[in-house]
C-alpha positions as CSV (number, residue, x, y, z in Angstrom):
1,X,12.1,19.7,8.8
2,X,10.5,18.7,5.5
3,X,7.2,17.7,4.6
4,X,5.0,17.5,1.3
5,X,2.0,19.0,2.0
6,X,-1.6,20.6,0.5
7,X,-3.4,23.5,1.8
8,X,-6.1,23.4,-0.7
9,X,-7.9,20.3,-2.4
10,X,-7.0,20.2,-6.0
11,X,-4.1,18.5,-9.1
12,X,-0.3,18.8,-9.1
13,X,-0.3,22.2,-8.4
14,X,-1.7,22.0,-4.8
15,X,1.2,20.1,-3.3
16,X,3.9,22.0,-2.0
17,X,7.0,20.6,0.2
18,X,7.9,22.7,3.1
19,X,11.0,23.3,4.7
20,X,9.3,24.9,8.0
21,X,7.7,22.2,9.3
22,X,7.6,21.3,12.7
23,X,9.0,18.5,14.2
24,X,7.2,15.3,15.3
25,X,7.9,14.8,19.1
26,X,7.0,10.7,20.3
27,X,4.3,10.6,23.1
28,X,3.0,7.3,24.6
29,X,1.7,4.4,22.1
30,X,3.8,6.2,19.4
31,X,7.2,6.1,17.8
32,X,9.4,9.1,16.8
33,X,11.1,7.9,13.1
34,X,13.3,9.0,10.7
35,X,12.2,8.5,7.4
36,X,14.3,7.1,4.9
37,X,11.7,6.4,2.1
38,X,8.2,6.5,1.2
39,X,5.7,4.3,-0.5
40,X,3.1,6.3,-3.1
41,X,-0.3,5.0,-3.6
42,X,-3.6,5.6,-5.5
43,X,-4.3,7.2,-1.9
44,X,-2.3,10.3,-2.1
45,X,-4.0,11.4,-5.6
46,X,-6.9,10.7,-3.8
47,X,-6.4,13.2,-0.7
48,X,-4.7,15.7,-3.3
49,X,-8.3,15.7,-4.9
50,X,-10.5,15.7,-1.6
51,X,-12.1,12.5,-2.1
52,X,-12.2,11.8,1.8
53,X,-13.6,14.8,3.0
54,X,-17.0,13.4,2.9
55,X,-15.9,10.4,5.4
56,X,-13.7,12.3,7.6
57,X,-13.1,16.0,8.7
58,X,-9.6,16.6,7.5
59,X,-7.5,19.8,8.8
60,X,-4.9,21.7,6.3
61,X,-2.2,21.9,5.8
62,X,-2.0,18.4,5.3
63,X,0.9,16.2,5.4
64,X,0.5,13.3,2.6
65,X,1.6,9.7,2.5
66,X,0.7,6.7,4.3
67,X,3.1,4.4,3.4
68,X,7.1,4.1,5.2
69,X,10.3,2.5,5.6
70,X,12.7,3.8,8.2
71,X,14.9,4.0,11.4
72,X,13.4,4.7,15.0
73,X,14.9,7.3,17.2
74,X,12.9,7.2,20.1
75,X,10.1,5.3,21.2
76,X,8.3,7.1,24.6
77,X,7.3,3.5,25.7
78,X,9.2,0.5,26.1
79,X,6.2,-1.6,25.8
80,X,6.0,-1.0,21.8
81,X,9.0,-3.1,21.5
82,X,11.1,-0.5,19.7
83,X,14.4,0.8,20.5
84,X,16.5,3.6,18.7
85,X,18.3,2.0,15.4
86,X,15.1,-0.8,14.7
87,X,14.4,-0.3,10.8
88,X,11.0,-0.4,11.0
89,X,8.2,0.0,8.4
90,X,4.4,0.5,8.4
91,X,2.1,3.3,8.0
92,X,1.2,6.9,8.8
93,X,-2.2,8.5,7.5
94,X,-4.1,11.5,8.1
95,X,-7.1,9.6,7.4
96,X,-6.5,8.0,11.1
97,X,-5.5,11.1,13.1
98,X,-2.0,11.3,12.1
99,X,1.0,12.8,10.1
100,X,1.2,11.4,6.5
101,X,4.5,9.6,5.5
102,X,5.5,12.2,2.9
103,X,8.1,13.7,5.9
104,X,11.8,13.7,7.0
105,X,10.6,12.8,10.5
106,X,7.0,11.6,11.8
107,X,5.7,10.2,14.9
108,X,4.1,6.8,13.8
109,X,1.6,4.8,16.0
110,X,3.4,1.7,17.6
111,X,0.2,-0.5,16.1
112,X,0.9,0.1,12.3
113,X,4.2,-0.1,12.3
114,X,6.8,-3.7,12.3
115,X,10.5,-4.3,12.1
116,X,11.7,-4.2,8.2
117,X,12.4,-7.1,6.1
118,X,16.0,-8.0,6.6
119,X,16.1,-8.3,3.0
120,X,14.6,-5.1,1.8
121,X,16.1,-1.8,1.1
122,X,14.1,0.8,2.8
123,X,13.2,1.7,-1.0
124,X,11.6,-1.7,-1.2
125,X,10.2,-1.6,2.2
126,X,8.4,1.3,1.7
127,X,6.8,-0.4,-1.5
128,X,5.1,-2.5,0.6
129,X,2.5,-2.0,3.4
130,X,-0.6,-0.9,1.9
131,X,-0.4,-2.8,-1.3
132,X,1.0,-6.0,0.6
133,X,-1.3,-6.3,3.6
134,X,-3.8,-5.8,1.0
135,X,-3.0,-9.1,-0.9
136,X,-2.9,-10.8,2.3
137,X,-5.7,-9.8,4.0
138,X,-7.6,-10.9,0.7
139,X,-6.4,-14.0,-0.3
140,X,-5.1,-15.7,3.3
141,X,-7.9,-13.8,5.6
142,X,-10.9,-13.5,3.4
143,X,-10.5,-15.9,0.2
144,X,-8.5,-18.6,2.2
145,X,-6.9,-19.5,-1.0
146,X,-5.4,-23.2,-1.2
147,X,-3.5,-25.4,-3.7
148,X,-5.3,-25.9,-7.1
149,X,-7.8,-23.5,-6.9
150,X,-8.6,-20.8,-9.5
151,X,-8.3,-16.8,-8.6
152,X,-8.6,-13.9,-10.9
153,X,-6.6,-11.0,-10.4
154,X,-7.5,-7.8,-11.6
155,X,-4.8,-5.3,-13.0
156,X,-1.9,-7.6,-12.1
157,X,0.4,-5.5,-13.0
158,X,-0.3,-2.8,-10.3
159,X,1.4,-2.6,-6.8
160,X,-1.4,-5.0,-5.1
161,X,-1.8,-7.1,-8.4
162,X,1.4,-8.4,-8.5
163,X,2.4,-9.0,-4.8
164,X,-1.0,-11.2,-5.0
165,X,0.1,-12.9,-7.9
166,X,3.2,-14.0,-6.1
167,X,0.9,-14.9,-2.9
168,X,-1.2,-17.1,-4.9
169,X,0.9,-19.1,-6.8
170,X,3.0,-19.3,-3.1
171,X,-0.3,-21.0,-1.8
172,X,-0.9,-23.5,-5.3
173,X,-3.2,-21.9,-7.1
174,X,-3.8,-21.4,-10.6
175,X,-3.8,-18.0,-11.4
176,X,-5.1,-15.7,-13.9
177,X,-4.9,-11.7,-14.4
178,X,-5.7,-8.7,-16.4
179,X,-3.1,-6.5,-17.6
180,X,-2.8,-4.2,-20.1
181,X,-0.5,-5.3,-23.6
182,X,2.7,-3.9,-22.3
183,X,2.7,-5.9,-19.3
184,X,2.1,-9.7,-20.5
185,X,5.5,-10.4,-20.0
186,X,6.0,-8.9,-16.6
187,X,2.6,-10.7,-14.9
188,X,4.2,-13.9,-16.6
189,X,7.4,-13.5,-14.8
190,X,5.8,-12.8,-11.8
191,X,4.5,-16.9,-12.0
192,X,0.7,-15.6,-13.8
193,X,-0.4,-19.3,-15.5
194,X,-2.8,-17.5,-17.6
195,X,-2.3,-13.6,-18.8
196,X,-5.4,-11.9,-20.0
197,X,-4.7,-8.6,-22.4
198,X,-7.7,-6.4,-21.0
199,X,-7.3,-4.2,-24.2
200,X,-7.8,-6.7,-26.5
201,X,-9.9,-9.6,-24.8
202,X,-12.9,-9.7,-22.9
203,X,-12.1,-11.5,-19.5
204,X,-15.6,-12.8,-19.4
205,X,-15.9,-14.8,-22.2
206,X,-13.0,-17.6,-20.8
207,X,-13.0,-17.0,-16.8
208,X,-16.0,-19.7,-15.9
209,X,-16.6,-20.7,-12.9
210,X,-13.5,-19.6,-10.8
211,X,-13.1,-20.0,-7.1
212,X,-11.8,-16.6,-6.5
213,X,-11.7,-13.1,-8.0
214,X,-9.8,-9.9,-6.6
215,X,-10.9,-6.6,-7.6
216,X,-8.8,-3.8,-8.0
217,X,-10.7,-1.8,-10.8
218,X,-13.9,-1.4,-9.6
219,X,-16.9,-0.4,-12.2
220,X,-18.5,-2.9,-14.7
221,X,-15.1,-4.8,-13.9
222,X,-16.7,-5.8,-10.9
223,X,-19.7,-6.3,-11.8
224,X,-19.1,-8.8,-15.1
225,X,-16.7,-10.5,-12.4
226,X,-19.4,-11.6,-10.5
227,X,-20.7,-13.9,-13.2
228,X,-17.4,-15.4,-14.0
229,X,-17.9,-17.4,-10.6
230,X,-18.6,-20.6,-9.6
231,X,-21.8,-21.3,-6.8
232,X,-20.4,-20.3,-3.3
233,X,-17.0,-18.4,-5.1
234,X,-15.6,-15.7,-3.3
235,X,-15.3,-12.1,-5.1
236,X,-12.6,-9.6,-2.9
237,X,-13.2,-6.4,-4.1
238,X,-11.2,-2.9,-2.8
239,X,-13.2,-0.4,-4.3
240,X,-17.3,-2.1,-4.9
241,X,-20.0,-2.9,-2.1
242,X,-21.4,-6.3,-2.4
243,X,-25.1,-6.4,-4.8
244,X,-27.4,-8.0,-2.7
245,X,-29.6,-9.0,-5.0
246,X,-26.8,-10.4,-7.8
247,X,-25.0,-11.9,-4.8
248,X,-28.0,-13.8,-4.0
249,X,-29.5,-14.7,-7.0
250,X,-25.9,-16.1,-8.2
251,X,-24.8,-17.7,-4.7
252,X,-21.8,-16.3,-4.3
253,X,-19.7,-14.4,-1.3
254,X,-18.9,-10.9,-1.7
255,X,-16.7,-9.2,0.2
256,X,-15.7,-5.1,0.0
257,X,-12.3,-4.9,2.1
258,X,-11.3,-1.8,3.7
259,X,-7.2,-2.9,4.5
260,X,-5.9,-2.6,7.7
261,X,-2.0,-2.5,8.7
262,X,-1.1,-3.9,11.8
263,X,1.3,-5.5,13.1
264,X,0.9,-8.8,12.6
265,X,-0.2,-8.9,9.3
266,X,3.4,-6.6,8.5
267,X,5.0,-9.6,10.4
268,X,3.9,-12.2,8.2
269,X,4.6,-10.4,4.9
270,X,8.1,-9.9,6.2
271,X,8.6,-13.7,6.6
272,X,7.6,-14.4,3.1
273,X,9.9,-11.5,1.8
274,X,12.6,-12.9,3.4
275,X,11.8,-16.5,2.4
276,X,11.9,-15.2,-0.6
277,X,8.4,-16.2,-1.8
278,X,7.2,-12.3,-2.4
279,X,9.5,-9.8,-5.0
280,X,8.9,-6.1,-4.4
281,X,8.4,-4.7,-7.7
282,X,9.3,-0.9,-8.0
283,X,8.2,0.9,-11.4
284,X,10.1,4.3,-10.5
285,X,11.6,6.2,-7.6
286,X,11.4,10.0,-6.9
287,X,13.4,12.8,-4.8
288,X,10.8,14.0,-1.7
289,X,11.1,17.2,-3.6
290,X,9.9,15.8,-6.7
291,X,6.7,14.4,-4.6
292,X,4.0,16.1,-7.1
293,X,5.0,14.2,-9.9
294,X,5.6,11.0,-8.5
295,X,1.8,11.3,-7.2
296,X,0.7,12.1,-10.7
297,X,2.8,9.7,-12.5
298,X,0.9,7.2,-9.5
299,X,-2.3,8.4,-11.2
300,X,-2.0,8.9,-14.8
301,X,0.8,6.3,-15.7
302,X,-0.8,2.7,-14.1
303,X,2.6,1.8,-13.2
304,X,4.3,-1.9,-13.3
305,X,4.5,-2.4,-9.6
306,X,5.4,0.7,-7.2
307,X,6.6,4.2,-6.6
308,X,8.6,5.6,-4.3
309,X,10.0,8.4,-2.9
310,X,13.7,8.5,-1.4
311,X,14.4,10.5,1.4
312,X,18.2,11.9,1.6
313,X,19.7,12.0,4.9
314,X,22.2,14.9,4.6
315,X,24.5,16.3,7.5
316,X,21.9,18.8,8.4
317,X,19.4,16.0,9.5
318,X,22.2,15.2,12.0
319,X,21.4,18.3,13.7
320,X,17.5,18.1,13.5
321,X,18.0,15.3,15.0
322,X,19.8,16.4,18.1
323,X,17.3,19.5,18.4
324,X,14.6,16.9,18.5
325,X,16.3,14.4,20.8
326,X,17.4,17.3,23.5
327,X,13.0,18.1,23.4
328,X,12.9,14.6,24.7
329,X,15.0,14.9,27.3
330,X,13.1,15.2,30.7
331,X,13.7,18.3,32.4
């Protein structure tokens, strides 16, 4: 089968797809999947470069991609709810033990993965775990956003930018974001009240005393954000630790989220997609093959909403297929 993957840390010219690749057999707890699409992230770019390999020991070659929208072919045990022919989407990362995402066929773990938004394309689909459990983890779980109340979002325009948008104005509250000039309009059209142009405005100087502020830059971002705050305000931030001493001398809540994808989080964003309440913006899609630049486009580009990369099912996956089904048979 096909994979993209590295065998060195490094740029574009690390990642490779190969057409040897062994394929994924389903064991207990897991689910054998057919890839039809996959999600790119700020993650991948990451891995390419060896950010991680301080947190975690990480084995080459690696398989990238976390992110996935698909259709299940086997599932080992009946208990994970799956069946042959579920779309299903969620996640698969090397950072927790497994397979990336960037693959024809992978072996997923039955607790990151849900069944698909009815609504979605698999393109779509795939757009969405990371960024969207993000969003929701931040503003439902940790922020506990209601009606009327005041949220920043930074970079609005990015993949977990403007699913939140969409989440907060869904729960009633006045929002504001940072984009850069080119996307005003787009942060408006996803239902922004108030559109900050980062490259032209300092955000500081009219955000006072807000109830809520998610940060997805990081930097002196964060750390101007923390003033633009009212007393007890909440500040989510994916990338920045909380300041102690700031926190306390401003009483305020800080919060650095590390997202998880699990099932039930998956099952609630798929009931707002399908209500309709959350649009799946996608800035570009890319061939598996074309992997390397879709990654780099990820990180040099800041692209409106997401990318992905569509994964062909051609005759010969037919018979990959049956070679991997006939392993599964008991002897």
């Amino acid at each position: 089968m096909k994979a993209i993957q590295i065998n060195q840390f490094g740029h574009n010219e690390v990642v490779q797809v190969n057409k040897k690749m062994l394929s994924p057999i389903s064991s207990i707890g897991r689910v054998l999947i057919e890839v039809y699409a996959a999600g790119v992230n700020p993650f991948d770019w990451k891995i390419r470069e060896g950010q991680f390999q301080q947190k975690i020991a990480l084995r080459f070659p690696i398989t990238l991609g976390i992110d996935f929208s698909g259709v299940v072919i086997h599932a080992e045990d009946a208990a994970s709810g799956f069946k042959p022919g579920d779309e299903v989407y969620g996640q698969s990362s090397v950072l927790n033990g497994w397979n990336g995402s960037f693959a024809e066929f992978i072996s997923a773990d039955a607790k990151a993965i849900a069944f698909k938004p009815v609504n979605l394309s698999h393109i779509r689909a795939a757009a969405i775990p990371l960024a969207g459990v993000t969003a929701f983890r931040a503003l439902n779980e940790h922020m506990m956003l209601t009606k009327d109340q005041k949220i920043l979002i930074h970079g609005g325009a990015g993949g977990v930018g403007s699913i939140a948008i969409q989440l907060a104005k869904h729960q009633g509250a006045y929002v504001t974001t940072t984009v850069a000039t080119k996307d005003i309009r787009f942060a408006k059209k996803l239902g922004a009240d108030e559109v900050i142009d980062y490259k032209k405005a300092l955000f500081e100087n009219s955000v006072k005393e807000y109830d809520a502020i998610l940060d997805t830059i990081g930097g002196t971002v964060y750390k101007k954000s923390l003033h633009c705050l009212r007393r007890e305000g909440i500040i989510v931030s994916l990338l920045e630790k909380p300041i102690p001493q700031v926190i306390e001398e401003l009483q305020i809540n800080a919060i650095f989220q590390i997202t998880q994808v699990t099932p039930q989080r998956l099952n609630e964003l798929a009931k707002l997609i399908e209500q309709g309440t959350i649009n799946v913006p996608i800035a570009k899609v890319f061939a598996l093959d074309r992997a390397a630049d879709a990654i780099t486009y990820q990180e040099k580009k800041h692209p409106r909403g997401k990318v992905v990369l569509s994964i062909p099912r051609f005759p010969r996956l037919k018979q990959l297929k049956n070679r991997i089904k006939k392993r599964l048979k008991p002897k």
